[in-house]
C-alpha positions, 0 to 999 in steps of 0.5 A, a space after each residue: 500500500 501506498 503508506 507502507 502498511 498493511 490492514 489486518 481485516 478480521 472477520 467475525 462470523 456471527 450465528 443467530 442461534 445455536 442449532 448448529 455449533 461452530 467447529 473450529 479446525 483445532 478442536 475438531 471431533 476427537 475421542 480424548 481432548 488434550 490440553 497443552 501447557 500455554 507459554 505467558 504472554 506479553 505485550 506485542 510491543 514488549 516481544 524481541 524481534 518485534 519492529 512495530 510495523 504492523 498497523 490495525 484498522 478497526 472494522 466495526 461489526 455491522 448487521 447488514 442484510 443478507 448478501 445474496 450468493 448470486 453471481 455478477 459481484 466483485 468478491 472483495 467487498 464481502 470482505 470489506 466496510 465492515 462484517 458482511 458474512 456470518 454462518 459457521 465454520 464446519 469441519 470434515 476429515 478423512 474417516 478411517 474404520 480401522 480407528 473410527 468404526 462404522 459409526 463414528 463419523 459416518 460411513 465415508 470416506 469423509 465425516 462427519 456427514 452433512 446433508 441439504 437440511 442442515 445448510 437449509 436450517 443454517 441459513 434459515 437461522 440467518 447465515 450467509 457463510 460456511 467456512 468449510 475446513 476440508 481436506 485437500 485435493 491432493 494426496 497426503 504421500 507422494 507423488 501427491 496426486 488428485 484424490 477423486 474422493 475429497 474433490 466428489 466430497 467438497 463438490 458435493 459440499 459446495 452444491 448443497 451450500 449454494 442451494 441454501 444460497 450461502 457463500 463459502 471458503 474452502 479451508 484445506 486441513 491436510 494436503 501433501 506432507 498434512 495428514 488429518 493427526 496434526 489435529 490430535 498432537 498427543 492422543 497418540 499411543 506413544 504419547 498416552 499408553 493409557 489413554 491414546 486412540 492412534 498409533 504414532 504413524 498416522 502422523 505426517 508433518 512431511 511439508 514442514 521438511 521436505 520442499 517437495 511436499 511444500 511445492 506439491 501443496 502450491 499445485 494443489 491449491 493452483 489447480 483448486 483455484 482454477 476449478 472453483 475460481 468462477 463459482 460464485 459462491 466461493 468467496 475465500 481460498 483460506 490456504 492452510 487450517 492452523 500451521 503449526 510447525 512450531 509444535 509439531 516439527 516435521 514429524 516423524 521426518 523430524 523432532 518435534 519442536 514445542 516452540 512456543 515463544 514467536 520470536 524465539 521461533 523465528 530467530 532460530 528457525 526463520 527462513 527454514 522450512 518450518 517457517 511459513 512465512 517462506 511458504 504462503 507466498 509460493 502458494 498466493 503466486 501459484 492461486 494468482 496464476 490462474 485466479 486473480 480474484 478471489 480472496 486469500 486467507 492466511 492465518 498464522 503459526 501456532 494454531 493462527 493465534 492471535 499471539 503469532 499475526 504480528 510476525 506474519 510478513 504481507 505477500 503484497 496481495 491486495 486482496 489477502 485477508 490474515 485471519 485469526 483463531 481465537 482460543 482464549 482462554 483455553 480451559 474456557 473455550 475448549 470445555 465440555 459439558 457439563 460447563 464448569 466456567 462462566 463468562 465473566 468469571 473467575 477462575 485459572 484462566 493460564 494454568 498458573 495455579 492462580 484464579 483469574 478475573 476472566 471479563 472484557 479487561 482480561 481478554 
């Protein structure tokens, strides 16, 4: 931009009702949930490393009246002046019987199932948006090639979204060198004996070691983008749920790396190929090769938290949008029935053995 900045555009996704949950891509269907030793925080200004370069523009959340998926519009707006979309995210991953039975997450070879009335009841409630977080087009393992079943699956998503006349983002969860375990770190066998539903090799963190896999994942998205780049409805390339390096290393190619401090991480592995500041760009010039519309969204490291977004580095794409996932605090968000914390509150919100008062000021 013309001052040198750059705009943080965040949007936030509003649903009038609960009849459908929103699924975020971290803490999607698992058997067991994992909680993980969180690293204090501190100011954005305070971090070493940090040149203070990034500037937030506010964007006020406006209720504005649905914005019909027909074609003939330019995309970007739904993405500017404002919060135009709301609806939900919805999460799908690959079923595996050997782990899931027949029943878990359906029948396959994607679940869990979603059908024409759920996107129906979705938009009845008011949303004109699904954030569908999916599995990619390509295989995970080499030679990473197209997996006619995720295509038939997310073609078969799509179609029922626009019936219910909504728009869409596809978000890619796995892809080549990504298999769906990245989400359940820790559930494993090896890690929990007593309590783990996986062996440790349906791991595959091979994209943040081996260039080949980063490549194949820039294919996989120029050839998502020429297929999709004229449905009206897909409004959002968002290119990868959670990146998160940080913890999982390479694995099982490399150690794990448990890195949770950003600017430790970036002075030591910066520029390597655990640092996805190095990989989006390759995916926004392969996108922009065959679509020079639709916007992109990139989230940061470490699950996109918001801790991360100031060490992203701007493509210099006029129409990316960097996104965050908002998961704090954790023991809040991420607990299950029966509900033992309230918002506002009190209680240990950073698992420093001291209770927290949890309001609007805390957050």
């Amino acid at each position: 931009m013309a001052d040198g900045r750059w705009k943080i555009i965040l949007l936030i996704s509003i649903i009038a009702g609960a009849a459908m949950g929103v699924l975020s891509c971290h803490s999607a269907l698992s058997r067991h949930t994992s909680e993980k030793e969180q690293p204090e925080t501190q100011g954005f200004a305070d971090r070493p490393g940090f040149s203070g370069a990034l500037t937030f523009t506010p964007v006020a959340t406006t209720y504005l009246p649905l914005v019909s998926s027909a074609g003939g519009f330019d995309k970007w707006t739904l993405w500017t002046g404002g919060t135009h979309l709301r609806g939900a995210n919805i999460y799908q991953r690959r079923v595996y019987p050997e782990l899931d039975g027949a029943e878990f997450m359906g029948p396959g070879p994607v679940g869990p199932p979603y059908t024409q009335a759920d996107f129906d009841a979705l938009a009845a409630l008011g949303a004109n948006y699904v954030n569908v977080s999916h599995p990619g087009l390509f295989t995970e393992t080499a030679p990473y090639t197209l997996d006619q079943a995720m295509q038939d699956n997310l073609d078969n998503l799509l179609g029922m979204i626009a019936q219910a006349d909504m728009f869409a983002v596809i978000t890619f969860r796995t892809g080549p060198g990504r298999s769906e375990f990245w989400a359940f770190w820790g559930e494993d066998t090896g890690a929990d004996p007593g309590g783990g539903w996986f062996d440790p090799s349906y791991y595959n963190n091979r994209v943040w070691g081996d260039q080949a896999a980063q490549d194949a994942w820039a294919d996989m998205w120029r050839y998502t983008a020429q297929r999709y780049k004229d449905n009206p409805i897909v409004v959002g390339y968002d290119l990868m749920c959670e990146p998160n390096s940080n913890e999982v290393g390479s694995f099982p190619v490399g150690d794990p790396l448990d890195a949770w401090d950003p600017a430790d991480f970036y002075s030591q592995y910066g520029g390597t190929l655990y640092d996805w500041n190095q990989f989006y760009p390759d995916i926004t010039a392969a996108i922009r090769e065959v679509d020079a519309g639709t916007p992109i969204l990139i989230g940061g490291m470490a699950y996109s938290s918001v801790e991360w977004l100031l060490y992203l580095t701007p493509t210099g794409d006029s129409r990316t949008v960097y996104t965050v996932h908002q998961y704090d605090p954790f023991v809040y968000t991420h607990q299950e029935p029966l509900l033992t914390y309230s918002y506002p509150g009190v209680f240990d919100a950073d698992w420093d053995g001291e209770d927290d008062n949890v309001n609007r000021a805390w957050l």
